[in-house]
N, C-alpha and C positions, 0 to 999 in steps of 0.2 A: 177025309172030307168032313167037314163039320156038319150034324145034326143042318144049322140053318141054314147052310148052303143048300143041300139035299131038297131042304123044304121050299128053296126059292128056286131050285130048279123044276122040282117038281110041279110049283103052279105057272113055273114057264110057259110048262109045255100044254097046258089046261086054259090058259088065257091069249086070245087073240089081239096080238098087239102090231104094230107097224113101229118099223124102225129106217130111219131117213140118215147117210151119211151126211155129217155135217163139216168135216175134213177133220186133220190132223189128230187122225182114233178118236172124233166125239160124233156121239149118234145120240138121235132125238126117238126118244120110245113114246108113243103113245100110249094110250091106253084106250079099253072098247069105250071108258066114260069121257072120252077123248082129255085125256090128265097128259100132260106134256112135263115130260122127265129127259136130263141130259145124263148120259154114262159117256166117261171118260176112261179110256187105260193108254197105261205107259207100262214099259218094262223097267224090276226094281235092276239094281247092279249086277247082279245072278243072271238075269235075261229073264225071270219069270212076270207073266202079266199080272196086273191088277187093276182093278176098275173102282170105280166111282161113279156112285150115282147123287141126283139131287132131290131125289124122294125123303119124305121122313125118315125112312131105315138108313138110309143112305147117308142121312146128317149124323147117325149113329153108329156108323160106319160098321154098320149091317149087312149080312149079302140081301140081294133085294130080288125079286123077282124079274124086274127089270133087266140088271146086267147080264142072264143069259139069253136073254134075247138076243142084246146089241151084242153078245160076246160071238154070235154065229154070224155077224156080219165082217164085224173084226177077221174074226179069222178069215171067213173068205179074201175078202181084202188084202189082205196080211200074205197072204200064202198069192193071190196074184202077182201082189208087188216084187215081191222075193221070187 
């Protein structure tokens, strides 16, 4: 796991955000300054997920704080549908 991952997990779990399914794996993350972010994941050909966010890190193609947010909705989701 990457140093920046670590570090965008870790203010994951420190920031209170809401995450809204918007279908087809996209979720709407807000933020407390109420900042509206879309993360998206697909699986690459391996089956492993990755995500996208439309935050500035995310145009940077950064891991972002964001994404683990929406990535604990995903999975529940994911693991219902299956």
């Amino acid at each position: 796991m990457t140093t920046n991952l670590q570090n965008a997990i870790e203010k994951s779990r420190r920031i209170k955000m809401s995450v809204r399914y918007l279908g087809s794996r996209a979720y709407l993350v807000i933020t407390p300054a109420k900042h509206e972010y879309v993360v998206r994941f697909e699986n690459d050909s391996k089956g492993l997920r990755y995500g996208r966010c439309t935050c500035k890190a995310g145009a940077k193609r950064l891991a972002c704080y964001h994404l683990p947010k929406a990535a604990l909705v995903d999975t529940a989701i994911q693991t219902i549908s299956h």
